[in-house]
N, C-alpha and C positions, 0 to 999 in steps of 0.2 A: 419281485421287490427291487427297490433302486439300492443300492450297493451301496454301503457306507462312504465312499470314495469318490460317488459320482459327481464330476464338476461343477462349479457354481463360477457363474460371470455373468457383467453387469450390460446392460442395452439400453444405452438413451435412458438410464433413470431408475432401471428395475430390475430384480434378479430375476436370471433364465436360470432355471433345474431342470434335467433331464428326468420323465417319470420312467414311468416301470416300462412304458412302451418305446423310450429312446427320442420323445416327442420331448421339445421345450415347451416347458409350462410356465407361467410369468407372472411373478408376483410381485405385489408393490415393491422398493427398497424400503428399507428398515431406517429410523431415521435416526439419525448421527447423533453419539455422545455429546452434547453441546457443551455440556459442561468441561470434557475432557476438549475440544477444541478453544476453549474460552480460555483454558488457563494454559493453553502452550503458546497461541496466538494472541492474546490481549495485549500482550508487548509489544508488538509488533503493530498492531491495528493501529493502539494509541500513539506511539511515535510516526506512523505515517499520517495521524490524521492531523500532527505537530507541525509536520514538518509541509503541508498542503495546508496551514496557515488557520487551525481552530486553535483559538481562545485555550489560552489554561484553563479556564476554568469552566470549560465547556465540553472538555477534553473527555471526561466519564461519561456524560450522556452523551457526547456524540459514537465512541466505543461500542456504550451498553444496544446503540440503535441499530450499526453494524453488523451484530450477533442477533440481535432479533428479525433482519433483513435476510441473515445467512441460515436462520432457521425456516423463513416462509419461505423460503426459496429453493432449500435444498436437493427438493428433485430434480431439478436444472443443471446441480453438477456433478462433471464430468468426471471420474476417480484416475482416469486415466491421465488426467492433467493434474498439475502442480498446484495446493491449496493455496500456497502467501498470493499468487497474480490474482485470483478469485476473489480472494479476502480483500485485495487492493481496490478490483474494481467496485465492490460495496463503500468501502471507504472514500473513495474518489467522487464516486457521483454524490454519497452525502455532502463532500466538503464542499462539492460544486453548488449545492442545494443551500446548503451554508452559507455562503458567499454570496449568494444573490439577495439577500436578506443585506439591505444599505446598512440596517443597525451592526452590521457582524463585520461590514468592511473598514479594516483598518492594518497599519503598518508594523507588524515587527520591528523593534529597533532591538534585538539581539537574543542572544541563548538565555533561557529560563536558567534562573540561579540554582546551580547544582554545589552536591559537597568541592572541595578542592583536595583531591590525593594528595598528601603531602610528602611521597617520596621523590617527584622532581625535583629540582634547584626553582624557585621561585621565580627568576626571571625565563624558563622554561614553561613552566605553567602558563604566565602574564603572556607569553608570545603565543604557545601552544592554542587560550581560551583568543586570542585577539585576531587569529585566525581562523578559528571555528565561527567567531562573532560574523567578523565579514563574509564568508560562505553562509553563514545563515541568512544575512542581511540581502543578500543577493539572490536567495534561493526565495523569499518572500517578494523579491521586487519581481520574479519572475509570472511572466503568465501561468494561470494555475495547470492548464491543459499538456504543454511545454515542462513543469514542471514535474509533475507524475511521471514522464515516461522517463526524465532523468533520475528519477529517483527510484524507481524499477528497476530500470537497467544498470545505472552503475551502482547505488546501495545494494540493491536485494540482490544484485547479478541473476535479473531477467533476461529471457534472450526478446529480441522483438517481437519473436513471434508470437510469445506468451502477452507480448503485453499488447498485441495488437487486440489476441483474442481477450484482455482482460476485461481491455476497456472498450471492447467493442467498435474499431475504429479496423479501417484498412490496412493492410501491412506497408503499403508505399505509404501511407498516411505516420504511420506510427515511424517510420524511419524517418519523412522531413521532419517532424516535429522532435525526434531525437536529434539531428543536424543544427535545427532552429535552436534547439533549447541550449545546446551548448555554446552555440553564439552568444546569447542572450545571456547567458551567466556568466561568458567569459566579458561581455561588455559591465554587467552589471556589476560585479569586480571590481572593474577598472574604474567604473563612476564613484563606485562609493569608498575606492581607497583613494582617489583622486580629492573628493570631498570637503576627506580628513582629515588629509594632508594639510590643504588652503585654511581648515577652520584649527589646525592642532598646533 
């Protein structure tokens, strides 16, 4: 008889147990709580899929598609690796898929109107959100491709390598467009605080 103890690990997708003979026998994986992944990640999905430039108000269905993507798919991942880069690369090629669609392309002019804390000084908040505005404003004017891996790496604190394999792209590949992308945002800054300035 296999021993209450005997170990259990995962291969490309499927449990291996040991049987009675010491022989790996290999049975499907078991398929993941989706629910319990839905509700610790849905915050997460949906601010990135915000911030790679979907629609308020397209925001729930693009999420709910996500999690429906991350359920046909789940034999493909890997437990050994890190969920949110995984989670990102489903979110990524939707917004990409998103975006190709002329009706869906258009420009953020700033952050979605949230509560305001009101324990800063007011003129702390006014500067605090007019700087959050322009990094956002800048992070929309960026290429979307360029824009994912800065948003991996420096928000999520992805390392490249996760997010090479996230989003399926080469690791020198995923390091120029890290390089690229923070040019890009460090120009795009400068354009649209430049702008403001001439029209304010």
């Amino acid at each position: 008889m296999k021993s209450p103890g005997a170990p259990i690990f995962f291969v490309k997708g499927t449990v291996v147990r040991p049987n009675s003979r010491g022989v790996a026998s290999v049975s499907p994986r078991a398929q993941p709580d989706l629910g319990a992944i839905f509700d610790k990640h849905f915050g997460f999905v949906w601010n990135t899929l915000r911030h790679l430039g979907t629609r308020p108000n397209d925001l729930e269905d693009m999420a709910h598609e996500v999690f429906l993507r991350v359920h046909a798919h789940w034999q493909q991942y890997d437990p050994a690796r890190p969920l949110r880069p995984w989670l990102f690369g489903f979110a990524y090629r939707i917004a990409m898929d998103y975006r190709r669609l002329a009706r869906n392309r258009f420009e953020m002019s700033g952050l979605p109107a949230e509560p305001i804390d009101a324990a800063p000084p007011v003129d702390e908040r006014l500067e605090s959100r007019e700087r959050a505005t322009l990094l956002y404003r800048a992070l929309a004017a960026m290429e979307l491709e360029r824009r994912a891996v800065l948003i991996l790496h420096y928000v999520e604190e992805v390392p490249v390598g996760e997010i090479a394999r996230a989003l399926g792209i080469p690791l020198n590949t995923a390091y120029s467009r890290l390089r690229l992308a923070r040019e890009e945002l460090a120009r795009a800054i400068k354009t649209i605080a430049s702008r403001e300035m001439r029209n304010g």
